[in-house]
Backbone bond lengths (Angstrom), bond angles and torsions (degrees), N, CA, C in turn:
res aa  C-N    CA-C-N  psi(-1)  N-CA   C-N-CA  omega(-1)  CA-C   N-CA-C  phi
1 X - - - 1.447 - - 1.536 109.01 -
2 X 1.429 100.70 128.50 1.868 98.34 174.67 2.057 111.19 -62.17
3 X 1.524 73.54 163.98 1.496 79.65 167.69 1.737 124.20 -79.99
4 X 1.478 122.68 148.91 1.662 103.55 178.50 1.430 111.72 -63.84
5 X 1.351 120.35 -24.12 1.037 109.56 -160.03 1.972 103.10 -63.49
6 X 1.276 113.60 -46.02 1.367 124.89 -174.72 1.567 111.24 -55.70
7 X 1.605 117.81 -25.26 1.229 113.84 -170.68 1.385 97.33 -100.47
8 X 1.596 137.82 -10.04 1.358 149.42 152.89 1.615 103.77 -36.90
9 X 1.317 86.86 -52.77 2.403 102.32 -163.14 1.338 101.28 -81.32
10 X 1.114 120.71 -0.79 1.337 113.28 -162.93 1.527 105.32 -111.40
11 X 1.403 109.00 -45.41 1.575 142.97 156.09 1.723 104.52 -37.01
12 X 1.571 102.26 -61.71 1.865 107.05 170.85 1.555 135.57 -39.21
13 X 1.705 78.19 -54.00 1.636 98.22 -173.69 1.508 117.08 -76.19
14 X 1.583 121.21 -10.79 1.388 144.08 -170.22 1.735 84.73 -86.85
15 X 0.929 129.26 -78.22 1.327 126.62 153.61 1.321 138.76 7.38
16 X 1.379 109.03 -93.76 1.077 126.79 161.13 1.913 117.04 -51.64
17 X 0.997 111.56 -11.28 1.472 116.89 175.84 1.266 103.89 -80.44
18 X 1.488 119.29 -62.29 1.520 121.92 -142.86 1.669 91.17 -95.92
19 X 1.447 114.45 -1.85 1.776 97.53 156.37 1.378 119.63 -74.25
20 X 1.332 106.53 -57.74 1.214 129.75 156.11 1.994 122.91 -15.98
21 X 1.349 89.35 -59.84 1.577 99.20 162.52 1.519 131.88 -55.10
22 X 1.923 96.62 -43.16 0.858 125.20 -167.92 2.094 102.11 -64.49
23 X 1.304 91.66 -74.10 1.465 93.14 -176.11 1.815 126.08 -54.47
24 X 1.563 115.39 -12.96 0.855 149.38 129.08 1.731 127.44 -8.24
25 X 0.986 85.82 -72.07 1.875 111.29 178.48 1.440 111.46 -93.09
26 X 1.669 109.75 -13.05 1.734 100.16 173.42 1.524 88.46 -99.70
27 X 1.187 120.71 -33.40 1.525 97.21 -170.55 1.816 133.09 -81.35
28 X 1.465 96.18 -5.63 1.995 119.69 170.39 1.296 91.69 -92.15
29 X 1.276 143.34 -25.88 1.485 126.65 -144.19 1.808 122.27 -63.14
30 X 1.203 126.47 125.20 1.169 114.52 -173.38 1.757 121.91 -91.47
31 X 0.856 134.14 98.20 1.000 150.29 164.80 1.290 120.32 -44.37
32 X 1.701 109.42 122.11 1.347 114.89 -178.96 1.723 137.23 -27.85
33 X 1.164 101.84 -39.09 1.791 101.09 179.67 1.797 92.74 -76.29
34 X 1.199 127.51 -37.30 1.220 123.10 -154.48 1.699 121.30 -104.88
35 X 1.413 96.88 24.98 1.266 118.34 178.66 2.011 102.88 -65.51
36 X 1.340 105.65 108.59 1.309 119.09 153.98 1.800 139.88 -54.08
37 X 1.398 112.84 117.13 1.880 100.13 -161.47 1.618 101.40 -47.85
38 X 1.503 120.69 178.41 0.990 138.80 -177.55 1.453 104.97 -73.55
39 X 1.185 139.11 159.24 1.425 157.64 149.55 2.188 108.61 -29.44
40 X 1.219 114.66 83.65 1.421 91.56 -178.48 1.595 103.77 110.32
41 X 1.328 121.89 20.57 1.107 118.68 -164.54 1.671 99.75 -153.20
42 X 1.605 106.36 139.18 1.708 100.36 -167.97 1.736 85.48 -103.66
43 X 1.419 106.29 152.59 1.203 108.64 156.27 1.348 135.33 -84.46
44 X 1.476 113.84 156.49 1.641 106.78 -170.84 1.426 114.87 -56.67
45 X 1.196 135.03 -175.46 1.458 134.43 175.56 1.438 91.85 -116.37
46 X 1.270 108.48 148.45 2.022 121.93 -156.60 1.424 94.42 -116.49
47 X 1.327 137.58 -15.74 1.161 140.07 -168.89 1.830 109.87 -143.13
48 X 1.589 95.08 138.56 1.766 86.75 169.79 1.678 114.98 -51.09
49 X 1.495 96.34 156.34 1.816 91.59 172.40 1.293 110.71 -80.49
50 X 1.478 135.06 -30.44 1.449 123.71 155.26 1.396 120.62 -29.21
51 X 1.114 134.11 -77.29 1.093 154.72 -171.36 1.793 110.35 -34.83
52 X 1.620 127.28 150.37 1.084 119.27 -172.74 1.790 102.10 -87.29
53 X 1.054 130.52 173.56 1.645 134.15 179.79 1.893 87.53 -62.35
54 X 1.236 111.92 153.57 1.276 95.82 151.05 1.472 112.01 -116.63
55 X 1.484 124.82 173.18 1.186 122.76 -149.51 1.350 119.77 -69.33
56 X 1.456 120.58 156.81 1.452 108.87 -175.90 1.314 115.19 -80.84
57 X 1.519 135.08 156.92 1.610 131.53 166.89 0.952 114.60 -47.37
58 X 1.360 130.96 160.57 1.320 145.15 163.92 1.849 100.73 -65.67
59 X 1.425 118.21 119.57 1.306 123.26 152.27 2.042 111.95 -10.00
60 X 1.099 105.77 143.71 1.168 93.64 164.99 1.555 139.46 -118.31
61 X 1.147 140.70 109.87 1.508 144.58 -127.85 1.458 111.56 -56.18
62 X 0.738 123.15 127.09 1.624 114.07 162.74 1.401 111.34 -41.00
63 X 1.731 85.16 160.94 2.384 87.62 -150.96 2.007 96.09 -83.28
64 X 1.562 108.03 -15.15 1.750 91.67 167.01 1.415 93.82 -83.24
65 X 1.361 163.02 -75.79 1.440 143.61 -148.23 2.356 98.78 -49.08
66 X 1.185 104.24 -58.68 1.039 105.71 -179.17 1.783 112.23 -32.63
67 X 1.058 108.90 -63.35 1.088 131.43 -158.43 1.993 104.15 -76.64
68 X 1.225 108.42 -26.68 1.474 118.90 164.83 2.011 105.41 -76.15
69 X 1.055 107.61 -30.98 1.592 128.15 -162.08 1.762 88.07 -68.07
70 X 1.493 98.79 -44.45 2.124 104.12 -164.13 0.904 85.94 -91.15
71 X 1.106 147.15 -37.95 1.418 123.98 -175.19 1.583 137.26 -68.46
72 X 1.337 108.34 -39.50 1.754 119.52 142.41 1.396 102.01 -48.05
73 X 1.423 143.11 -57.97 1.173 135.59 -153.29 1.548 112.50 -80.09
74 X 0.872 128.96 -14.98 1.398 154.00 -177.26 1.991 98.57 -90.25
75 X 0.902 83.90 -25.72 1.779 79.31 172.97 1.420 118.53 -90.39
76 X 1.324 128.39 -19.30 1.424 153.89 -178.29 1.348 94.00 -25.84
77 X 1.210 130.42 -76.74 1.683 136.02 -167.50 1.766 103.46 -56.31
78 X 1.240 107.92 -45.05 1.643 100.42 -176.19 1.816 113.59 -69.24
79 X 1.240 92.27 -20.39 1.762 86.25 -179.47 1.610 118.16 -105.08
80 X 1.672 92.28 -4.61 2.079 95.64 163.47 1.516 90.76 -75.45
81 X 1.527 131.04 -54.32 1.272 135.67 -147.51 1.667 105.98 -58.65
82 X 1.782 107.83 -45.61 1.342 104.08 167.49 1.528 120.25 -80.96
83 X 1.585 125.52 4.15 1.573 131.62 163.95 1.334 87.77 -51.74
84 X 1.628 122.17 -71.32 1.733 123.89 -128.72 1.751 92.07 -95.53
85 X 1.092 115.60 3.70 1.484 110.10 -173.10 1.986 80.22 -83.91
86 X 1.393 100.60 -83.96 1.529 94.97 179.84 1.486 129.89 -36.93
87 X 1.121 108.14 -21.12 1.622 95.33 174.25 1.707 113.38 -107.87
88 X 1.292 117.85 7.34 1.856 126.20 151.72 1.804 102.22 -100.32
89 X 0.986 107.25 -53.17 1.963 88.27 -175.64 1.417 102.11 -91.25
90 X 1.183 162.92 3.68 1.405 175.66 146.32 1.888 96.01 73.97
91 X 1.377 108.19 29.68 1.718 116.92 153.99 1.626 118.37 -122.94
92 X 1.182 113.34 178.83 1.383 131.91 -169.86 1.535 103.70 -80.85
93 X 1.645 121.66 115.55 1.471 94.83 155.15 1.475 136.07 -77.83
94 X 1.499 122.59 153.04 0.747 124.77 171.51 1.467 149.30 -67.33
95 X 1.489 103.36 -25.38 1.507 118.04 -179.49 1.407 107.68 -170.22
96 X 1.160 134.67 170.49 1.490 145.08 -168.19 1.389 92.52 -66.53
97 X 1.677 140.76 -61.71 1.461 99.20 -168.95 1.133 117.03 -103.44
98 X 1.502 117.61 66.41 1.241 140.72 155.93 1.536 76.91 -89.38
99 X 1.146 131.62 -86.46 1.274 125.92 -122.40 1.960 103.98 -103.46
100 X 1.389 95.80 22.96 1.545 112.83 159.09 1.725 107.96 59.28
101 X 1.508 97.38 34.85 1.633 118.53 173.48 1.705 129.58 -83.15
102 X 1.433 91.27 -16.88 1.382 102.22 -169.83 1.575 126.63 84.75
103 X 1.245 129.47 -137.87 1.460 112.57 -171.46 1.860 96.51 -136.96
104 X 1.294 102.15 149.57 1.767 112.97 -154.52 1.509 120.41 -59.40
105 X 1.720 115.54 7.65 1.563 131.55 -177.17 1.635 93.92 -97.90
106 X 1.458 132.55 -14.62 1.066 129.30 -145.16 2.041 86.74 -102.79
107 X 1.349 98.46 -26.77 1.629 98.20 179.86 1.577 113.86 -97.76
108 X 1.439 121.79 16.23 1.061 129.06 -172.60 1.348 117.77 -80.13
109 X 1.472 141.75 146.75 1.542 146.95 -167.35 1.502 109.25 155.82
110 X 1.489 117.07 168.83 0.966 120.75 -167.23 1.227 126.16 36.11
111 X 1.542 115.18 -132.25 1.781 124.50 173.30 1.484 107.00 -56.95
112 X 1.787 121.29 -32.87 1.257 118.66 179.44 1.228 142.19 -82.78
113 X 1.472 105.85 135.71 1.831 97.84 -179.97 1.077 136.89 -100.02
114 X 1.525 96.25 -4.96 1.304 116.84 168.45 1.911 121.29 160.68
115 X 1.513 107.26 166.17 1.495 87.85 -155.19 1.408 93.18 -140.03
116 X 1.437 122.49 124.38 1.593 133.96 -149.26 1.779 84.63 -122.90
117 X 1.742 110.60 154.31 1.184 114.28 146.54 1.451 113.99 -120.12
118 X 1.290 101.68 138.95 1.882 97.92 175.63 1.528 107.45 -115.98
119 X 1.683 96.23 -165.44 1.417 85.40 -172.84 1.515 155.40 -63.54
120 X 1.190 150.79 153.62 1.377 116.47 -151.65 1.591 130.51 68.63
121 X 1.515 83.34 19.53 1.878 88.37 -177.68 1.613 131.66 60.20
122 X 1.342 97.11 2.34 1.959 113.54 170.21 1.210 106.22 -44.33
123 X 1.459 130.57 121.76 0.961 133.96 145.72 1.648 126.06 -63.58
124 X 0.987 125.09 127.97 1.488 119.42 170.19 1.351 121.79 -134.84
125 X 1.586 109.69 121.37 1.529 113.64 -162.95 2.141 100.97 -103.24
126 X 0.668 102.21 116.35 1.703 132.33 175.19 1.429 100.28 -55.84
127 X 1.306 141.66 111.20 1.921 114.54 173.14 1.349 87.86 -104.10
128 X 1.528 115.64 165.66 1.523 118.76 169.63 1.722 103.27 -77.70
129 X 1.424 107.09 164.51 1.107 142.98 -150.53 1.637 97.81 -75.81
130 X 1.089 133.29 -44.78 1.553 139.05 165.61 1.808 109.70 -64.66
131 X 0.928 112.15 5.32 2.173 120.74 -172.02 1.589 86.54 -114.44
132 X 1.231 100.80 -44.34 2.133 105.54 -152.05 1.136 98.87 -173.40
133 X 1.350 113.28 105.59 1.797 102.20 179.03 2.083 89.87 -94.95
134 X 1.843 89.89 130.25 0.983 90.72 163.57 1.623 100.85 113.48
135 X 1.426 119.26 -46.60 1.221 157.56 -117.47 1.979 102.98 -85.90
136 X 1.063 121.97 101.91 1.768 110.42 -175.10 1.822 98.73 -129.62
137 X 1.360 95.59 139.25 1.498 106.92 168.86 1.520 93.72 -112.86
138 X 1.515 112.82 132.96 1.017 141.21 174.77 1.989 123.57 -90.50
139 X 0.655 125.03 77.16 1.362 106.79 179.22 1.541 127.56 -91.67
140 X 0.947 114.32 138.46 1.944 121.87 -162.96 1.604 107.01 -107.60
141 X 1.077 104.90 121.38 1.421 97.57 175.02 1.610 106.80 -90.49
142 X 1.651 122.63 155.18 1.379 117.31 173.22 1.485 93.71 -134.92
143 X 1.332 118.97 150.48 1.717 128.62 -176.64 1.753 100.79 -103.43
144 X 1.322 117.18 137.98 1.404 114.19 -172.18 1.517 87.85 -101.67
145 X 1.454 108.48 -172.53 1.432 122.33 -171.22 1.725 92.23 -90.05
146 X 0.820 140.79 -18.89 1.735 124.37 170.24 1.627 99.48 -91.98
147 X 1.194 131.53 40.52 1.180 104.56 -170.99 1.267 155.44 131.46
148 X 1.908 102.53 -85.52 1.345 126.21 178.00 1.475 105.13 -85.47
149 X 1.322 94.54 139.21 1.699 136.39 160.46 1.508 101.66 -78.81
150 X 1.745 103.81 120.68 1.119 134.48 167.80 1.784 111.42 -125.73
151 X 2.027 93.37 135.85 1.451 87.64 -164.28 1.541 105.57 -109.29
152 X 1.545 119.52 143.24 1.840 102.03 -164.82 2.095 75.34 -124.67
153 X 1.020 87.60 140.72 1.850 118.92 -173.52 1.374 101.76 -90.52
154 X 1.312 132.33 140.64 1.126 169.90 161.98 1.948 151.52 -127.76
155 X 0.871 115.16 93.09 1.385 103.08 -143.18 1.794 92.28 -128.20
156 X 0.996 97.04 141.13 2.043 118.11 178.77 1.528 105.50 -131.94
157 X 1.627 112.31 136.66 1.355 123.75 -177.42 1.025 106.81 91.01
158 X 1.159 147.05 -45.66 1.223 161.54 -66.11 2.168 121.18 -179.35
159 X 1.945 104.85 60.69 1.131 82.01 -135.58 1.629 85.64 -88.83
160 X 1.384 143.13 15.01 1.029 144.11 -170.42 1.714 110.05 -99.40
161 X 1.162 112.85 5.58 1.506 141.60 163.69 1.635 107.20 -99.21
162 X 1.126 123.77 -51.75 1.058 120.67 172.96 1.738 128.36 -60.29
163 X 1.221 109.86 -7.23 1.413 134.93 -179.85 1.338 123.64 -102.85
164 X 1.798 105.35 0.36 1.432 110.26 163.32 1.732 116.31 -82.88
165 X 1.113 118.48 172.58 1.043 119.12 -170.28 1.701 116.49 -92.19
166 X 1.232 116.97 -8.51 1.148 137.43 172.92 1.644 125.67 -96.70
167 X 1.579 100.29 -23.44 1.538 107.27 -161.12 1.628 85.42 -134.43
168 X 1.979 105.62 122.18 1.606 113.58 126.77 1.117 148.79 -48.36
C-alpha cells in the first residue's frame, strides 16, 4: 500500500495541472467570429475586387480602459442632471436628491457600484471591488464665463482611469 503522503502529491499535481490546462484553453481559445481558415486553404474575399478596402476598426481597448471608458459613460445622466440643475437654480447641487436621482445603488451596473454627487456638483463614480477595490473616478464640473460646464476627470485606485486621455 502507498503512502498518503504520495497519493496527497499526486492528488496536488492533478490539480495544479488541469488549472493550468484550464487557463490555458481560455487563453488560446478561438472564438467564433475569429475563427482562422484551415492550413492550405485561401480565404474567401469579403468585398468585391472593384471596390476600395473599407476601413479598418478601431483597435479594441483593453477590458480595464474599456471598462474605465463605461464607467464615465454610465455617469452621462447624472452630470446632464447636474447641467440643468445649474442652469435653472444657477447653484451647485448638492447630492442626488437634489437633483431627484434617487440613491447611488439605483445607478449601479457594470464596473459601477454606484454614483454619488457631492459638493459642488462632483460627480463621483464608486466601481465595484473586483474593477478597483476601493477605486472612484471623480469628475468636477467647472462653469466658464459664457456659461458652459466643462468636466476635468480625476480618478484614485484606479490606474486604468488614469490612462485615459481626459482623466488623471
Amino acid at each position: 500500500m502507498k503512502s498518503p503522503a504520495y497519493i496527497f502529491v499526486a492528488l496536488v499535481l492533478v490539480v495544479l495541472f488541469s488549472l493550468v490546462a484550464y487557463r490555458v484553453s481560455v487563453h488560446f481559445a478561438i472564438l467564433p467570429g475569429d475563427a482562422a481558415p484551415a492550413a492550405g486553404t485561401v480565404a474567401a474575399p469579403t468585398e468585391p475586387a472593384d471596390q476600395a478596402p473599407a476601413d479598418e476598426p478601431a483597435p479594441a481597448l483593453p477590458p480595464a480602459r474599456a471598462e474605465a471608458l463605461d464607467a464615465i459613460g454610465r455617469s452621462a445622466a447624472v452630470r446632464a442632471a447636474v447641467e440643468d440643475y445649474v442652469r435653472e437654480s444657477g447653484d451647485w447641487p448638492q447630492s442626488l436628491s437634489q437633483l431627484g436621482l434617487g440613491v447611488p445603488g439605483d445607478h449601479a451596473g457594470g464596473p459601477v457600484a454606484g454614483i454619488t454627487v457631492h459638493t459642488q456638483g462632483v460627480v463621483a463614480v464608486s466601481l465595484k471591488p473586483h474593477v478597483a477595490r476601493g477605486g472612484v473616478i471623480r469628475l468636477t464640473p467647472s462653469r466658464a464665463p459664457d456659461g458652459a460646464i466643462t468636466w476635468q476627470c480625476r480618478a484614485s485606485n484606479y490606474p486604468a482611469a488614469t490612462r485615459l486621455p481626459d482623466c488623471r
